[in-house]
C-alpha positions as CSV (number, residue, x, y, z in Angstrom):
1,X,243.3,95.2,113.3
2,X,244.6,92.9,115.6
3,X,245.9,95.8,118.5
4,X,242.4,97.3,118.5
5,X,240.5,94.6,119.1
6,X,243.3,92.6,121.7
7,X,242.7,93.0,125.3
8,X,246.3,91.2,126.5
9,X,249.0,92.6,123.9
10,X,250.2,96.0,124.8
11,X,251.8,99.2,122.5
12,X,254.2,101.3,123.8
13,X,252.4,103.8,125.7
14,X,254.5,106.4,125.1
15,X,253.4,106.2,121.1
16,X,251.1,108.9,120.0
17,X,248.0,108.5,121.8
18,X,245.7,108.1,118.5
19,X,247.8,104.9,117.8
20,X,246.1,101.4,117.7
21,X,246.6,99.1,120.7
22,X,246.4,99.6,124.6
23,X,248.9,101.6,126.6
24,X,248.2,99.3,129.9
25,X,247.0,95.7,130.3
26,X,245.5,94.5,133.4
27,X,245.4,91.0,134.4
28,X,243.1,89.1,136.9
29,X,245.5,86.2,138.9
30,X,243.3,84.8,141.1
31,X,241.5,88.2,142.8
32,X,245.6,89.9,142.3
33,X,245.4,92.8,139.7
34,X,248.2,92.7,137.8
35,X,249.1,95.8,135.7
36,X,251.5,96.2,132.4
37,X,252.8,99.0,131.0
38,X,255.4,99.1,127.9
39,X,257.2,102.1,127.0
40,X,260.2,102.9,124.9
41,X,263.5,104.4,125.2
42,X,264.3,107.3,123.3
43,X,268.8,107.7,123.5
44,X,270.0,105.9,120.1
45,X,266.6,104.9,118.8
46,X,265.5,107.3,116.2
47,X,261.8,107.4,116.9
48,X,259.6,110.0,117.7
49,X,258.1,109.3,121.0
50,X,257.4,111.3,124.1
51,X,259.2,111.1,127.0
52,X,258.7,107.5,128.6
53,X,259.6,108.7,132.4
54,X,256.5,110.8,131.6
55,X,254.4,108.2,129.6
56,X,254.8,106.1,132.8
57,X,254.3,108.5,135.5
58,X,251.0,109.0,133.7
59,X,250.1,105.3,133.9
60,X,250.8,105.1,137.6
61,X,248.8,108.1,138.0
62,X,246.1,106.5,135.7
63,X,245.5,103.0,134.3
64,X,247.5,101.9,136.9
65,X,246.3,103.3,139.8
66,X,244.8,100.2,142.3
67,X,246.7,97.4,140.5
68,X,248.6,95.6,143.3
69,X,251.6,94.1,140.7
70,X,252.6,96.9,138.2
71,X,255.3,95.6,136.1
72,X,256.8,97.7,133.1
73,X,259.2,96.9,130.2
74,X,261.4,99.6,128.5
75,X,262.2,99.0,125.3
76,X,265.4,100.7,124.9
77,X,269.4,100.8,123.4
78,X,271.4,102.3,126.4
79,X,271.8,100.5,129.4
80,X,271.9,103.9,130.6
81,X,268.6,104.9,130.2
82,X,267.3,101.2,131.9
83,X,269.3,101.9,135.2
84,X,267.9,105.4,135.0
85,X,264.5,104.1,134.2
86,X,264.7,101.8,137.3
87,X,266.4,103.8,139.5
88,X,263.4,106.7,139.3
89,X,260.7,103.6,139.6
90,X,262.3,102.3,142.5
91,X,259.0,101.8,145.2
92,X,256.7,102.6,142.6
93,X,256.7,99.9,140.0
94,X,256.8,96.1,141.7
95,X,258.7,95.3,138.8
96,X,260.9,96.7,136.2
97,X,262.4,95.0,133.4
98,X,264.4,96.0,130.5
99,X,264.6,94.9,126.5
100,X,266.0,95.6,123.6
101,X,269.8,94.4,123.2
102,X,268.9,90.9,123.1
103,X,271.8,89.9,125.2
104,X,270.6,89.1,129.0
105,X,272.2,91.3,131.8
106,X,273.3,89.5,134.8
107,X,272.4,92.6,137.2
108,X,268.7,91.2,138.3
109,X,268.2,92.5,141.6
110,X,265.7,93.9,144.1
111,X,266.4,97.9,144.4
112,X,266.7,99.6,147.9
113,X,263.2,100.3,147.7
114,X,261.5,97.1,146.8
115,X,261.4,97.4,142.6
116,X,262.7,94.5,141.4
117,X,264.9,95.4,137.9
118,X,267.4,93.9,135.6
119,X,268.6,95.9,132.6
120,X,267.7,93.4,129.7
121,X,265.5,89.9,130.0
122,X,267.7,89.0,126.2
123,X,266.2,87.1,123.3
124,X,263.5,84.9,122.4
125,X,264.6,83.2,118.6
126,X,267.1,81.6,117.1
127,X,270.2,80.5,119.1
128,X,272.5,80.4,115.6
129,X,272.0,83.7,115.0
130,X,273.1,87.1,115.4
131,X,270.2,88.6,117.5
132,X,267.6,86.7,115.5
133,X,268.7,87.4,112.1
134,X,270.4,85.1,109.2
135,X,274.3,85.0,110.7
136,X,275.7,85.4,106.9
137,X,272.9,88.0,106.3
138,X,274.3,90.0,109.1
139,X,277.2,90.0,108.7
140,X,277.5,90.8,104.7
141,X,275.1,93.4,106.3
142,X,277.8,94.9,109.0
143,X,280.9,94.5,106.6
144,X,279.2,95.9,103.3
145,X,277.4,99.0,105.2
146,X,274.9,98.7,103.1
147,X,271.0,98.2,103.5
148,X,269.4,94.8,103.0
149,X,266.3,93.0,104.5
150,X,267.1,91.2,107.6
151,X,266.6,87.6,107.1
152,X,265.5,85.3,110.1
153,X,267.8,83.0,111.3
154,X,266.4,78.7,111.4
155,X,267.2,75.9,113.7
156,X,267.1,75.4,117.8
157,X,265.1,78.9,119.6
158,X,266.0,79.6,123.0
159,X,263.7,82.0,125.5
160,X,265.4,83.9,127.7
161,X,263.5,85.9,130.6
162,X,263.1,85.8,134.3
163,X,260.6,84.2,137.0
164,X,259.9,87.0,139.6
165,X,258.2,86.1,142.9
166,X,255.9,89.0,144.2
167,X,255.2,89.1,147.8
């Protein structure tokens, strides 16, 4: 299975620990360790997963300990939980980043004490498209209210994200 054998594509730490994949990834930039964590967001997502404040308090504690860039992505619905997310990592993660919504949040900043943050990075896929998915799909989908397999969207991708300078 790909996630077992990978040494650069992270799981969500904060899955049950006997699931396949690595909970951290660490990256050698030119003698800089560079450490990434994933963990998701539990308000409005419906899965059963541990705590991620926890899952990443662990990781700093752990995997993470002597990196000198430690940059985590939460992967969750409320903006809420992001802020909060950031907020409580403020000083202890160089960088935190959120994901999820698909739709980029114009609140990048650099928190009071040095964490840099922004509440969602948005969408990598298609640009005609209603978060990635078939447009017509989606909305027969959303009208209808009733299940059907998403269908991805064709033509022109964009990649949304952010370049973060660490000093």
């Amino acid at each position: 299975m790909l996630l077992k054998a990978s040494d650069c594509i992270a799981r969500p730490s904060n899955y049950p620990s006997d699931t396949p994949g690595r909970c951290v990834i660490t990256i050698d930039i030119k003698g800089i360790k560079v450490g990434v964590l994933n963990v998701l967001g539990r308000v409005f997502m419906n899965l059963p997963v541990s705590c991620p404040f926890r899952a990443a308090e662990d990781a700093l504690k752990g995997a993470l300990k002597g990196c000198d860039v430690t940059v985590c992505d939460i992967h969750a619905e409320a903006t809420s939980e992001k802020v909060a997310f950031g907020r409580h990592f403020d000083g202890r993660f160089s960088l935190v980043v959120g994901s999820h919504t698909n739709v980029p949040t114009a609140d990048e900043s650099v928190l009071s004490k040095g964490t840099g943050y922004v509440t969602d990075l948005g969408m990598c896929g298609p640009v005609e498209s209603v978060i990635g998915m078939d447009s017509d799909a989606a909305i027969k989908r959303l009208m209808s209210a009733l299940p059907s397999s998403y269908k991805v969207a064709r033509g022109d991708a964009i990649l949304n994200g952010i370049v973060a300078e660490y000093d």
